[in-house]
N, C-alpha and C positions, 0 to 999 in steps of 0.2 A: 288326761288326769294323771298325773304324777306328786311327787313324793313331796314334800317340801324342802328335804336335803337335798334332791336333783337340782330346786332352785337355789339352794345355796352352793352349790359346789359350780352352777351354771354361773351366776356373778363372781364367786371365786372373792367374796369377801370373806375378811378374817373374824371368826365370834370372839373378840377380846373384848375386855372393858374400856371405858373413856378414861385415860390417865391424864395427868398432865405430865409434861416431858419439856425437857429441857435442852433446844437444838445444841447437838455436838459440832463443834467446827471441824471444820476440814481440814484434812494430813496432808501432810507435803511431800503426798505420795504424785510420779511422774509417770507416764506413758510414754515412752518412746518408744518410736517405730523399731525398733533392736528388740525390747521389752515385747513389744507386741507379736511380731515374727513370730518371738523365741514362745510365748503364750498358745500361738494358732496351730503349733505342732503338738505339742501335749492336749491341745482341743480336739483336735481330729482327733488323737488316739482316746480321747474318754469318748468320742462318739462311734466309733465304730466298735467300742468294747459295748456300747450301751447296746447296741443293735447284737451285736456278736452271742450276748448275753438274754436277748428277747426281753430288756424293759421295754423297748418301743418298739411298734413294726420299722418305721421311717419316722427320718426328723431330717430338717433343715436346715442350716443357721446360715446368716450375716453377720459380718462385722466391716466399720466403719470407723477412718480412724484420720481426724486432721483432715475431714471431708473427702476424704478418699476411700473405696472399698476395696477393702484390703483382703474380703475372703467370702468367698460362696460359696457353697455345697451341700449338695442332699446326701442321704445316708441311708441305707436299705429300702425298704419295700413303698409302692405306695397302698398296695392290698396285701393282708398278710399270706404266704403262700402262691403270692402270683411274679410273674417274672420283670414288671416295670419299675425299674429302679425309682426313687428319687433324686431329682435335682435341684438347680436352684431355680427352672421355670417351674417346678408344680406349685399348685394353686391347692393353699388348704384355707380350712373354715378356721377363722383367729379366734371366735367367741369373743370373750370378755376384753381383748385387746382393741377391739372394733371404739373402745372408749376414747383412748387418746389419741386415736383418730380421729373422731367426730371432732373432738376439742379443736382438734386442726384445721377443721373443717369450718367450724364457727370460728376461731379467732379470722381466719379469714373473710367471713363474714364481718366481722368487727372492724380489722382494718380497712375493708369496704365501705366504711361507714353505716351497713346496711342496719346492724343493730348495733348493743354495748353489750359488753356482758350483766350490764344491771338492766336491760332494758324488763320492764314488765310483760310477763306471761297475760296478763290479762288485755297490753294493747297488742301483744302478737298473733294471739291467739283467744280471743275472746270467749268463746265456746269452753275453753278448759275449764275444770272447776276441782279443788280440793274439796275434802267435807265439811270445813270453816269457810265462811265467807273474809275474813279476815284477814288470812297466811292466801287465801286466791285474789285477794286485790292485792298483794304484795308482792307475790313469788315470784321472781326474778330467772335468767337465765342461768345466772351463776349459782343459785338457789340451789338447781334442778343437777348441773351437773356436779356439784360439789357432795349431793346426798346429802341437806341439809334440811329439807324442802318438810320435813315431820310426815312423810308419806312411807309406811310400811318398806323394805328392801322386797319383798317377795310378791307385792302387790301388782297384779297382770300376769305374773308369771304361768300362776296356773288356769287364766283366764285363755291364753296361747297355748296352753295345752291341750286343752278342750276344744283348740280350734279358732277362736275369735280371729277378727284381722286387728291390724293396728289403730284403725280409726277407734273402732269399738272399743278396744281395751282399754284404750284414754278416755273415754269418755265415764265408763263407767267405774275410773278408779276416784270419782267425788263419793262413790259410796261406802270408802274403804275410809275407816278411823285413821288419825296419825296414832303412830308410834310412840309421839313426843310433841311437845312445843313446838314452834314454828322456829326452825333456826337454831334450836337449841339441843339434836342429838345429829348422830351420822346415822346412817341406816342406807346401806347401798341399795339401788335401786334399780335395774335397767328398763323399768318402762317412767321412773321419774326421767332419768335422762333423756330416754327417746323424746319424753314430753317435750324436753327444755331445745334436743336439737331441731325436733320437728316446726316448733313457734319459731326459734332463731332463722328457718328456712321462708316462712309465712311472707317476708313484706318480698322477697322474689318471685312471686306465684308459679316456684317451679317445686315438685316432689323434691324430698330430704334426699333422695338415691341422684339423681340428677344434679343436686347443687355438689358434691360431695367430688361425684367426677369432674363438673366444673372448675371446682374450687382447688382441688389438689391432685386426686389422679390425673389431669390432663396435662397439667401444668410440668409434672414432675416426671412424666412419661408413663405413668404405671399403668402398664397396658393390658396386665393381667389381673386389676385392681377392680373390685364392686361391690356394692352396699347388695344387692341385687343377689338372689339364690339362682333364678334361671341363669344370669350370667358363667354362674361356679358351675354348672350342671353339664354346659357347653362345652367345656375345658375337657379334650381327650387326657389332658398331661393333670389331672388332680386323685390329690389323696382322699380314701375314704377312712370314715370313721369306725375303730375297734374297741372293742371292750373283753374283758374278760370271758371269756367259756369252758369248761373243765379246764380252766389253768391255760389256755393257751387263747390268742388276741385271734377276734371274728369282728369280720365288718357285716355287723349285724342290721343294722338300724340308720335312718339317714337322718338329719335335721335341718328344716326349713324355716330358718331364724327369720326372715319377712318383718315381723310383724314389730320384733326389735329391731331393725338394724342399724341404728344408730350408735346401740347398748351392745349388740353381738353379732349382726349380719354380715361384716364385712369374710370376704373373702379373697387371698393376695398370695403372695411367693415371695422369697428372699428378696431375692433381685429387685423386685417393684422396693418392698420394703425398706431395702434398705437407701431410696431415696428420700423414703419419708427422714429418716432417721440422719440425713445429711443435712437436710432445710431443719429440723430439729434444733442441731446443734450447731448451727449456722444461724440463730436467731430469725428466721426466717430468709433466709435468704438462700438461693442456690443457683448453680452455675455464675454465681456473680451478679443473677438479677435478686433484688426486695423483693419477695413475690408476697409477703406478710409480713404487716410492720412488725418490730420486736417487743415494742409494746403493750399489743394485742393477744403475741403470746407468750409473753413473760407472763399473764396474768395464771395462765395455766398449770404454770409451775410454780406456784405460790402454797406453800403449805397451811390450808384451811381448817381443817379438821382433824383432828388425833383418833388415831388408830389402834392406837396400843404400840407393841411391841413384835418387829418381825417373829415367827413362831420356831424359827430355825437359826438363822442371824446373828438374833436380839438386837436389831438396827430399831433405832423410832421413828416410827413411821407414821406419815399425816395423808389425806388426801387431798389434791388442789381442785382443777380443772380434767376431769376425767383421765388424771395421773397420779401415784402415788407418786410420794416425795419422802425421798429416809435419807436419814443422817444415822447410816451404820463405820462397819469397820474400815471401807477404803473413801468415807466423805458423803459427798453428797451423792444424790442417785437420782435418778426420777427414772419409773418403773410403769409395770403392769400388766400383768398376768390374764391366758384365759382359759376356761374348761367350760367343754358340751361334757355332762356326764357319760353322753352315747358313743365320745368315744375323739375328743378334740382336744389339745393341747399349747399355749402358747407362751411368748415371755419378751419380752421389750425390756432392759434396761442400759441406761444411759447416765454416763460421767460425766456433767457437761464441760466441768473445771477439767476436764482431762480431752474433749473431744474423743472420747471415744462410749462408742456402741453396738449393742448385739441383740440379734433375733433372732429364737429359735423355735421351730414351730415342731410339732410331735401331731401322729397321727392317730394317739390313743388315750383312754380314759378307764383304770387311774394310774397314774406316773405323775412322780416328780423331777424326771430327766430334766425337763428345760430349767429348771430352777437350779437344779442341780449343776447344768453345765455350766450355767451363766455366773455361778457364784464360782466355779473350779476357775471361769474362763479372770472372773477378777482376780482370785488370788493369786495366779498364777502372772499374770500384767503386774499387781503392783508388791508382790512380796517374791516374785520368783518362786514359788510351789504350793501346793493346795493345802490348805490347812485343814480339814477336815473328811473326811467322806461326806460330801453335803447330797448325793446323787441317794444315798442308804436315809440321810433324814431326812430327805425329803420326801421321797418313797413311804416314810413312816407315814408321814403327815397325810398326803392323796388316799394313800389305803387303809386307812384308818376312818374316813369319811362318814362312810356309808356302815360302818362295824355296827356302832351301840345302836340306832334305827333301826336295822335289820332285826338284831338281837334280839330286841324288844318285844316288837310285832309277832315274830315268830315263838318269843315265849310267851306272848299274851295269848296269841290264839293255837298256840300250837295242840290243844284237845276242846274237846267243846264239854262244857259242865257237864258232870254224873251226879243224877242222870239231866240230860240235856231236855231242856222245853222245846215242844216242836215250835212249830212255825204256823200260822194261820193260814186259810187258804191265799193263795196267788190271788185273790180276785180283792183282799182287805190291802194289801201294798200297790195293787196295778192303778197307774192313773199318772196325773200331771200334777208337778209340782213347781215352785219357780217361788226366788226372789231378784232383787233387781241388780244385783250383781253377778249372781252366776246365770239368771235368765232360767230357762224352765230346763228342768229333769221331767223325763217320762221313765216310768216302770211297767216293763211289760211282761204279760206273761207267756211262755215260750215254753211249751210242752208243759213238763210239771215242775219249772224254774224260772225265774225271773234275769231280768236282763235291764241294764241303767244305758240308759241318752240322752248324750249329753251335749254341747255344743248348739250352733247353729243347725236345724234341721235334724237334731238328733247325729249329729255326722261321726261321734263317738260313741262305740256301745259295750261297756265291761260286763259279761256275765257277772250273778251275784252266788255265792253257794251257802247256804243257811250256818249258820253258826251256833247262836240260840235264841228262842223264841222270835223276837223282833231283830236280830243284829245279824246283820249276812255281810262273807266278806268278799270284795273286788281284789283282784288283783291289777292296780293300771300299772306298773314299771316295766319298760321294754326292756330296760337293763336290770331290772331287780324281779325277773316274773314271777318268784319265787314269793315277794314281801306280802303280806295280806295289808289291806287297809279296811277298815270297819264303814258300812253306812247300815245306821240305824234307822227305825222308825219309832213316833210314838202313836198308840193307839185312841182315835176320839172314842167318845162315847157312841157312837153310833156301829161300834165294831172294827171300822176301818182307819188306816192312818190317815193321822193329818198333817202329818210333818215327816221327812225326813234329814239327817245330818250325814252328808258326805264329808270322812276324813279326809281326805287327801285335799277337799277343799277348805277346810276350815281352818288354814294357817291363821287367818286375821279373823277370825269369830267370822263367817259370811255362808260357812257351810251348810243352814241349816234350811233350807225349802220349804214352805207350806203349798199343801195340795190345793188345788185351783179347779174351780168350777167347769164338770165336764162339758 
């Protein structure tokens, strides 16, 4: 059970409003390999000042230029305080980046002729269902990965926190309200997308993790490349994930993305990556073979949806095919960002009018290094110097995430009312509760306090510690353990509760349980 800003900082979408915007054309700004060279020495020196400096334990990056790799290397630690460096073989978790990979994945599929990107969710996958019968005889592939699909952005999220698998999490997001109209808001999602790569995988009767290698890891050599968490687990040479603790980065906590991976699972290294990022901007094409028509993924790069306005930039920025697409200061871009709050970091952006691109992967949460470097790494390509400290705003932005949430909680509960109403006995809360989205909570009682399970089997269990009268608070955040979140009860007539409301799950109104016949 976690936060709901873990799931958003987990998709790593931006809370703007829907504007209309008006595409900027592109500058007759050049790349040349002189340009470039002279760019990837002031790179290294802002990455080893980054490191020098303890924004990041370790980072990565690639660059890619006129289908040639023009630059590999890792940069400090892969554990903070331990002695194995980083290179360009370590294997980090991308998160949010795992997106326009999948897109690759499935344009491949398209070119296959296996599906279209408009083929219907309901002939690929029958079994799905939205909670309109209307938007699920419609919903389409492109639908799903565009986040157009009117399905909540945070929906499953905390269903995988609590433990589900992936099968389950899809099934039971029919019980989740849209957000919006069908087709008519953005709302990032990464178990809508899972949905949309997992159906695109259907008419091959092979797992989404399977087609993925087939379709482009194998192809492209990436041999350090998986959708797959045991895979990443195997890797002697991978980084773990940090986060904050009295001021200095602990790889505290791990993350078993499974159940997304289509949305977040993947796990890679420069080196593989920056294959991908050749066939990219090669139209599909690499070492000289078609390996994906350009067709199939031209459609990915298609600006579908507005976003607002970069928050650092001010580039305008749309979504296509599980890529953002901005028309900022050096032109066109297509992009995309990732963050595990536990402690993961990523960034993908590409010129393609320039054939050039860069990957930089970090092994902590929060920092806005990779943003930070990738924006120093363009200015520097096409104006000859960095026009701003973008590595300081960016920074602003990551660590500002989690600030007003925290704040909040901690001044909501930070005393308990004078004077404070007790608490009824343990035996009026202990019992089984359950709706059909989060499935059944039990409360039990445990000395002279109560204890929430949650999940399958009960397989998660938050102590609860009295507050007032009926409201006791949990703490679920492995990186926030500090935050309280509230679960309530209300009292039947018969003396005992009949309901209970889990905060941390009631992002989409679903939090609220009634007790169930013992």
């Amino acid at each position: 059970m976690q936060l709901s800003a873990r799931s958003f900082v987990r998709c790593l979408a931006w809370l703007l409003p829907a504007v209309t915007l008006a595409p900027v054309s592109s500058s007759a700004q050049t790349a040349t390999a002189k340009q470039v060279t002279a760019a990837l020495a002031k790179l290294e020196q802002l990455a080893n000042a980054a490191i020098a400096d303890g924004s990041v334990p370790g980072l990565a990056i690639g660059v890619v230029h006129h289908d040639k790799v023009v630059f590999l290397k890792g940069f400090g630690a892969r554990e903070a305080g331990g002695p194995e460096k980083v290179d360009a073989d370590t294997v980090f978790q991308i998160a949010s980046m795992s997106k326009p990979i999948s897109a690759t994945v499935v344009a491949a599929l398209v070119s296959d002729g296996v599906v279209s990107w408009d083929s219907k969710i309901s002939d690929l996958d029958p079994a799905f269902r939205l909670a309109d019968a209307y938007p699920t005889s419609q919903l389409t592939v492109r639908d799903l990965f565009s986040h157009h699909s009117g399905l909540p952005g945070t929906a499953g999220d905390d269903l995988e926190d609590i433990g589900y698998d992936r099968a389950e999490i899809l099934r039971r997001l029919r019980f989740v309200s849209p957000s919006s109209s069908f087709r008519a808001g953005y709302s990032y999602s990464n178990f809508g997308l899972t949905a949309g790569a997992v159906a695109a995988a259907k008419p091959t009767g092979k797992p989404w993790e399977a087609i993925a290698e087939e379709k482009l890891y194998r192809p492209l050599g990436m041999t350090s490349t998986s959708s797959r968490h045991a895979d990443f687990v195997t890797h002697a040479n991978r980084a773990a994930l940090h986060v904050k603790a009295d001021g200095a980065w602990a790889a505290r906590v791990e993350r078993q993305p499974d159940a997304q991976a289509p949305a977040g699972g993947v796990s890679s290294t420069v080196r593989d990556l920056a294959q991908w990022l050749r066939l990219e901007l090669a139209n599909g094409s690499h070492d000289g073979k078609q390996l994906i028509a350009a067709a199939a993924l031209d459609q990915t790069h298609m600006p579908l949806m507005t976003r607002g306005k970069n928050p650092v930039s001010g580039g305008q920025s749309f979504y296509g095919l599980g890529w953002n697409v901005e028309f900022g200061r050096h032109g066109l871009s297509w992009g995309h960002a990732g963050a595990f709050s536990v402690g993961a970091r990523s960034i993908v952006t590409l010129f393609p009018e320039r054939r050039l691109g860069i990957v930089i992967l970090a092994n902590a949460f929060p920092t806005g290094v990779p943003e930070g470097l990738s924006d120093s790494f363009a200015d520097l390509v096409f104006q000859g110097k960095v026009g701003k400290d973008w590595l300081t705003d960016w920074n602003a932005i990551y660590a500002g995430m989690f600030g007003p949430a925290v704040a909040t909680a901690k001044a909501t509960y930070a005393t308990s009312p004078v004077p404070a109403t007790p608490a009824l006995s343990t035996a009026a809360y202990a019992g089984r509760y359950a709706n059909d989205f989060v499935g059944e909570a039990v409360i039990a009682a445990t000395g002279d306090g109560l204890v929430l399970k949650l999940g399958p089997d009960g397989a998660k269990s938050y102590p609860l510690s009295h507050f007032d009268r009926d409201l006791f608070l949990s703490f679920p955040s492995p990186e926030l353990p500090d935050m309280p979140s509230a679960v309530s009860f209300v009292i039947g007539p018969d003396g005992k509760a009949s309901s209970l409301t889990i905060e941390a799950l009631d992002g989409n109104g679903l939090g609220t349980l009634r007790r169930t016949a013992e």
